[in-house]
NUMIDREN-283126 format. One line per field, with one value per residue: residue number from 0; residue in one letter; chain; y, x, z of N, C-alpha, C in turn. Coordinates in steps of 0.1 Angstrom, whole numbers. Layout:
! NUMIDREN-283126
seq: (NUM/...);
type: (A/...);
mol: (A/...);
n_y: (Y/...);
n_x: (X/...);
n_z: (Z/...);
ca_y: (Y/...);
ca_x: (X/...);
ca_z: (Z/...);
c_y: (Y/...);
c_x: (X/...);
c_z: (Z/...);
END
This chain:
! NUMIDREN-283126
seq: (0/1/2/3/4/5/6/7/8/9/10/11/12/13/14/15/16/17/18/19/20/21/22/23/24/25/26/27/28/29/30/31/32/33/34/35/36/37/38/39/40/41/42/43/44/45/46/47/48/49/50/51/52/53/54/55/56/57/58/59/60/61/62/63/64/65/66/67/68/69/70/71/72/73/74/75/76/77/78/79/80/81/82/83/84/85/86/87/88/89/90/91/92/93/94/95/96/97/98/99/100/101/102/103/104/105/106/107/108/109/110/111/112/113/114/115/116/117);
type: (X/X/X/X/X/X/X/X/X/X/X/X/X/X/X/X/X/X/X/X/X/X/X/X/X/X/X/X/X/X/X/X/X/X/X/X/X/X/X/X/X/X/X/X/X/X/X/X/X/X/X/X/X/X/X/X/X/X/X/X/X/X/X/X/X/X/X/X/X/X/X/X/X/X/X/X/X/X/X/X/X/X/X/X/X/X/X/X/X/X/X/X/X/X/X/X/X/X/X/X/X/X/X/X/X/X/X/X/X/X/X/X/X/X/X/X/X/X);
mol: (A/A/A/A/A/A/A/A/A/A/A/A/A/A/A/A/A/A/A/A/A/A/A/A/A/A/A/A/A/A/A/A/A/A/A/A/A/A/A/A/A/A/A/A/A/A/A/A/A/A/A/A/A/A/A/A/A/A/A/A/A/A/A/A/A/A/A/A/A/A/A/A/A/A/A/A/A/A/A/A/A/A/A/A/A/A/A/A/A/A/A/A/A/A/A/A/A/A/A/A/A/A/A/A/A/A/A/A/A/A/A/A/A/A/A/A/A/A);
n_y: (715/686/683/681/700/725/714/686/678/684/663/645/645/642/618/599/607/595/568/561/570/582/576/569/596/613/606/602/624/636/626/629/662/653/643/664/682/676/667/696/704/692/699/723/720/708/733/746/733/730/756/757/740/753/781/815/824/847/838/841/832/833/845/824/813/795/803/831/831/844/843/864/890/873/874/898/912/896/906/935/937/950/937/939/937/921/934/946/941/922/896/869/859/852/844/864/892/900/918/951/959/935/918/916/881/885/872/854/848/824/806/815/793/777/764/756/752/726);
n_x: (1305/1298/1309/1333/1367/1390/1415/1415/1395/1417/1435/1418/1411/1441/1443/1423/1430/1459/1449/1429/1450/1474/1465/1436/1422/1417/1393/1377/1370/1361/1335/1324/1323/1301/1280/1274/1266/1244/1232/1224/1212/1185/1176/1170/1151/1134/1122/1111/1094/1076/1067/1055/1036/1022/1016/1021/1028/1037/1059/1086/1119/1141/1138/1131/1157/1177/1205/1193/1187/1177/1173/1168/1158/1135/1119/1121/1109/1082/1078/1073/1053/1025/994/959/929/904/872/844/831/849/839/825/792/767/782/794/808/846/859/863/883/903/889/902/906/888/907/893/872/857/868/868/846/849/823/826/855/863);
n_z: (801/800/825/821/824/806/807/808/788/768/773/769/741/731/745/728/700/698/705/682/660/637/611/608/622/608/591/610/618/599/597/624/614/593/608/626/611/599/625/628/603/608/633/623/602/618/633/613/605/627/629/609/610/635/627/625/655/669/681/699/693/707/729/742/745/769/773/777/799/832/863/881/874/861/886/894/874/880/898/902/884/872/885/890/910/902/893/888/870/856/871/869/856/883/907/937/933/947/976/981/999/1017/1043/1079/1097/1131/1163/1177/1159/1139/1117/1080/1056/1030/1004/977/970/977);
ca_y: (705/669/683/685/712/724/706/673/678/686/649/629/646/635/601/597/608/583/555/562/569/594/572/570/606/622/602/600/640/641/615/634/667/654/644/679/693/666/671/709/705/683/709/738/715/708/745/752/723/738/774/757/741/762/792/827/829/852/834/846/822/840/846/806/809/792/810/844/829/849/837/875/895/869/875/916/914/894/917/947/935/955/932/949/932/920/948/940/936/909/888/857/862/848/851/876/901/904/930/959/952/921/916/912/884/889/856/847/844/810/800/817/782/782/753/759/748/711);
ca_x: (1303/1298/1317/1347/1370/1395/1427/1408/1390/1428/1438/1410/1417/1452/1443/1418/1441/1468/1438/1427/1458/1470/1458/1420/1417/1411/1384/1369/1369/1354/1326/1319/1315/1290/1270/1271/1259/1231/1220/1223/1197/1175/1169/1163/1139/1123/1120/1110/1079/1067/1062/1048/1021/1016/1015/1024/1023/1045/1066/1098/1129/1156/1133/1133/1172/1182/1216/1194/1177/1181/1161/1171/1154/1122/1114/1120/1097/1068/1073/1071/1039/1012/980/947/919/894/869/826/826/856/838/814/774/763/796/797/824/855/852/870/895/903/886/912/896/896/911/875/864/857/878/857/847/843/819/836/870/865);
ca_z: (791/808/835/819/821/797/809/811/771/761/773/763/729/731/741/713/690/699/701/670/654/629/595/607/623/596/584/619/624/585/600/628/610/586/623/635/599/597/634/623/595/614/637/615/598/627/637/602/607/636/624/601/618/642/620/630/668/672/694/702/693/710/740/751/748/778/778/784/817/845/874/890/862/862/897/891/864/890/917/893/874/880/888/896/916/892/888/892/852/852/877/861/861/892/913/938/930/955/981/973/1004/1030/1058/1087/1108/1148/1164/1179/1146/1129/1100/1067/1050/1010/1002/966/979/974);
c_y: (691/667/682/693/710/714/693/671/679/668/641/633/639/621/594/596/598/569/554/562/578/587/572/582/612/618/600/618/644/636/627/654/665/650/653/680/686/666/686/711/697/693/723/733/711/723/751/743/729/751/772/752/748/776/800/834/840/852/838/840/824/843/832/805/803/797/825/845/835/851/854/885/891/875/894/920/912/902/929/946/939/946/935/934/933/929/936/936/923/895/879/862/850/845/863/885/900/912/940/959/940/927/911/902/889/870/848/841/830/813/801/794/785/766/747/749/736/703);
c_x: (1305/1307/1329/1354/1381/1410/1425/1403/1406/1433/1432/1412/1430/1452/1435/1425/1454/1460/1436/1436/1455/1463/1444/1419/1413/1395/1371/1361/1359/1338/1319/1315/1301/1277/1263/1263/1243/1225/1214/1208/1183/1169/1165/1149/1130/1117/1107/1091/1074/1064/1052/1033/1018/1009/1023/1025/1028/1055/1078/1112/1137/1155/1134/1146/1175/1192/1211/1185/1182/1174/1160/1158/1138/1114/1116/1107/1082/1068/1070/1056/1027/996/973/938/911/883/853/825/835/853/825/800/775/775/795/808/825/852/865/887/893/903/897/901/904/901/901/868/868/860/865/860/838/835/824/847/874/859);
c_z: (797/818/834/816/810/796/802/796/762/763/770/749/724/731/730/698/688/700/688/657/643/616/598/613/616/590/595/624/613/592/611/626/602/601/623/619/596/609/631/616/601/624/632/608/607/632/630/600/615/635/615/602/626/639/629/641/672/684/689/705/704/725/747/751/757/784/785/798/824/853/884/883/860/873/897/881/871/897/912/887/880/878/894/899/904/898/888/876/848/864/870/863/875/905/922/938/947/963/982/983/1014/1037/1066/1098/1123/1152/1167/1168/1141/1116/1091/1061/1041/1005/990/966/973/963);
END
């Protein structure tokens, strides 16, 4: 949390506390819950707008978590994913389909050039 650990959030509390003084904490702690409860609704209503335009995607809240990132997991999933060679029916009209495997060249061989490309 802003690179502060717990020791260090225990003292700036403390020194806050004695800055502020006990007759306005109370009213500064009251202040900054009504914040939190008012950023709170501000993002459920924002949530609550975007479902709503967007409609029904079936997007998956809980899935963008950030806390359930795990860069180990993504990369198990890519290497796992079975991707097939597009197939003579998923290639465009006029296109000639893929060839069923790569050509290895020899080193003699001139560099294939795709006029495409650029």
């Amino acid at each position: 949390m802003f690179g502060v650990n717990g020791g260090e959030l225990i003292i700036l509390l403390l020194v806050v506390a004695l800055v502020v003084g006990p007759e306005r904490l109370p009213g500064y702690a009251e202040q900054l819950g009504k914040w939190a409860r008012g950023l709170r609704g501000y993002l459920q209503d924002a949530r609550r707008r975007v479902d709503d335009e967007v409609g029904d995607t079936g997007l998956d809240w809980e899935a963008l978590d950030p806390r359930r990132y795990d860069p180990r997991r993504i990369v198990r999933e890519a290497l796992l994913d079975d991707t097939t060679a597009p197939t003579t029916g998923d290639v465009p009209p006029g296109r000639p389909a893929a060839p069923s495997r790569a050509a290895t060249p020899t080193p003699d061989a001139p560099t294939p050039y795709d006029d495409e490309a650029t």
